[in-house]
N, C-alpha and C positions, 0 to 999 in steps of 0.2 A: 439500618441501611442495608440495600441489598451488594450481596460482593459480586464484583466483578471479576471475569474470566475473560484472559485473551486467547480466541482462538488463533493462534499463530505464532513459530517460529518465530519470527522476526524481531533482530534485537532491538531496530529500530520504531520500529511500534511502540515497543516495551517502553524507549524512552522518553518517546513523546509522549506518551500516557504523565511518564515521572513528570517530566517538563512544568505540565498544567497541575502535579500531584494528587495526580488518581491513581490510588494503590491495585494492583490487580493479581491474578494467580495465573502466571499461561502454562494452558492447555491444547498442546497440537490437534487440533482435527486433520486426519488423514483422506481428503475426497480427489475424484478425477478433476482436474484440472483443464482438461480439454476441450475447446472449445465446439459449441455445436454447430451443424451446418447453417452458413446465413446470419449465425449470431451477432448482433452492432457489439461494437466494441461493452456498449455503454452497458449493454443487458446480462454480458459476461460477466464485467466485474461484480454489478450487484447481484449475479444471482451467484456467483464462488463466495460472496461475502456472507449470504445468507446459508448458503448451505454447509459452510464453514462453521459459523454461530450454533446452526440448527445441531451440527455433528459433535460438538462440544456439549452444548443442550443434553442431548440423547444418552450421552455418556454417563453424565453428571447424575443421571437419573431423577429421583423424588428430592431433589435442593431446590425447594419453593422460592427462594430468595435468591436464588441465581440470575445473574445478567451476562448475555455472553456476548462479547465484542469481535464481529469478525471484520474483515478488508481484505482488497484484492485492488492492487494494483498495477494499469497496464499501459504500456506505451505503443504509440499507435501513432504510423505514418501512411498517410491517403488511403487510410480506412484499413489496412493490415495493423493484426495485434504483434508487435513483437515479444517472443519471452525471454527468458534468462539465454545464453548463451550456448550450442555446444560444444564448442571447440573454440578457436584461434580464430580458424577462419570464418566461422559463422557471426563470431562477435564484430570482426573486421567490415564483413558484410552491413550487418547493422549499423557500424560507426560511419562507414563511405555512406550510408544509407541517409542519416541523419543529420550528414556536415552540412555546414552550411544553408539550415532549412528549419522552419519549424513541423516540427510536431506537438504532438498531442498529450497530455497524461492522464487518463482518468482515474479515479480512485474510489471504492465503493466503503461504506463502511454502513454495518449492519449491527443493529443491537438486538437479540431474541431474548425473551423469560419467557414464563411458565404461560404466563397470561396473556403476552403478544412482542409483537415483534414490529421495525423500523428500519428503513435503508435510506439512505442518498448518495448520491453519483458527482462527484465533483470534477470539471474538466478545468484542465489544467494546460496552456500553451508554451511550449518550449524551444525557443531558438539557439541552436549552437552555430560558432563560426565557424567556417573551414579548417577541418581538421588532416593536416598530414598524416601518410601511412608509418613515418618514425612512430609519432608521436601514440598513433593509435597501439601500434607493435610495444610501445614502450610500457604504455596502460595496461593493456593485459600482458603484461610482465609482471605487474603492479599485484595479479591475484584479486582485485578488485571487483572489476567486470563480471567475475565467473558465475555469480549466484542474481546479480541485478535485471532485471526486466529493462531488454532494450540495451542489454548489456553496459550500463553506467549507474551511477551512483552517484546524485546533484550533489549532495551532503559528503562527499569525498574527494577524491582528487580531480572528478568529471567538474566541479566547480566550474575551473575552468574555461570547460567548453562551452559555459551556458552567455552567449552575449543578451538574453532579456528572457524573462518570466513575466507573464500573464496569469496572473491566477492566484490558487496558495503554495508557496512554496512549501510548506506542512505535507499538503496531499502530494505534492510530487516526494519527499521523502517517503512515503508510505501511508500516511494519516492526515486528514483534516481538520485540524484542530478546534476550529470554528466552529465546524459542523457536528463533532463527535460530541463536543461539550454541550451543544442543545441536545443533542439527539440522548446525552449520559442525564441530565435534566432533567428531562421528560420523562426519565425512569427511574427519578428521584435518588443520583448518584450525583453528588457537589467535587468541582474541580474545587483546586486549593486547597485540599482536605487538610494534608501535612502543613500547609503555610500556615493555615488559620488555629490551626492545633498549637501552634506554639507561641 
């Protein structure tokens, strides 16, 4: 069976991979992040998710049996990407931005080998209630916000703030789990590895 590699930091990737028990090895790819001019939200993530994979790929050199898993996730209000935070005030901005209103979550997730490669884009709808400026001041207090896209985290204490989801809630953590598992499939990589092994 071929192994798998994740490209990316994220420990929550990491654990939704465990989740379904798909064992992997992550490998940072280091790319621009930047969005181009004009780019839809939608074309961003999948092309940061492939060129993620592609940059771990590269690395990796002649490992014939390599699979590399990338993703890129982005939150997105009336067609603006928001990303991770830089300050207080800028996450502030975001959170006034996003009380009381849905937005968007797209989430890319891209699998490359040696032999070829696969993406999908999953959108994801996000409604928070009206969020006070305590409460927002209180959250990033919290250290939480500072590294999240759109500055929150569903799977933490922004819980909370979410009064309905539309979608997978997997992909708004970072991964779509539904998808990832056809797409691990099709390159002949079985979820439930460790479950079935025992």
């Amino acid at each position: 069976m071929a192994e798998l590699f994740l490209a990316s930091a994220s420990p929550r990737r990491r654990e939704l991979l465990a989740q379904i028990a798909v064992p992997c090895v992550t490998q940072i790819a280091s790319i621009d992040e930047t969005p181009l001019p004009d780019e839809p939200a939608t074309a961003y993530v999948e092309r940061l998710a492939r060129e993620k994979a592609r940059a771990v790929l590269l690395a990796l050199g002649d490992s014939a049996d390599a699979v590399v898993l990338g993703a890129d996730t982005a939150v997105v209000l009336e067609g603006q990407i928001l990303g991770k935070p830089q300050d207080f005030a800028d996450c502030s901005r975001m959170l006034r931005g996003l009380s009381g209103r849905t937005h968007q979550v797209m989430t890319a997730v891209a699998l490359v080998s040696a032999q070829r490669e696969a993406a999908q884009v999953v959108c994801s709808e996000v409604t928070f209630r009206h969020l006070g400026d305590a409460e927002i001041a209180a959250y990033w207090a919290s250290g939480e916000p500072a590294d999240k896209a759109g500055g929150y985290g569903i799977q933490g204490l922004a819980a909370v703030f979410v009064s309905r989801l539309e979608g997978s809630y997997s992909a708004v953590v970072g991964l779509p789990l539904c998808e990832t598992a056809q797409l691990l499939g099709d390159f002949g990589i079985a979820c439930w590895q460790q479950k079935a092994a025992k």
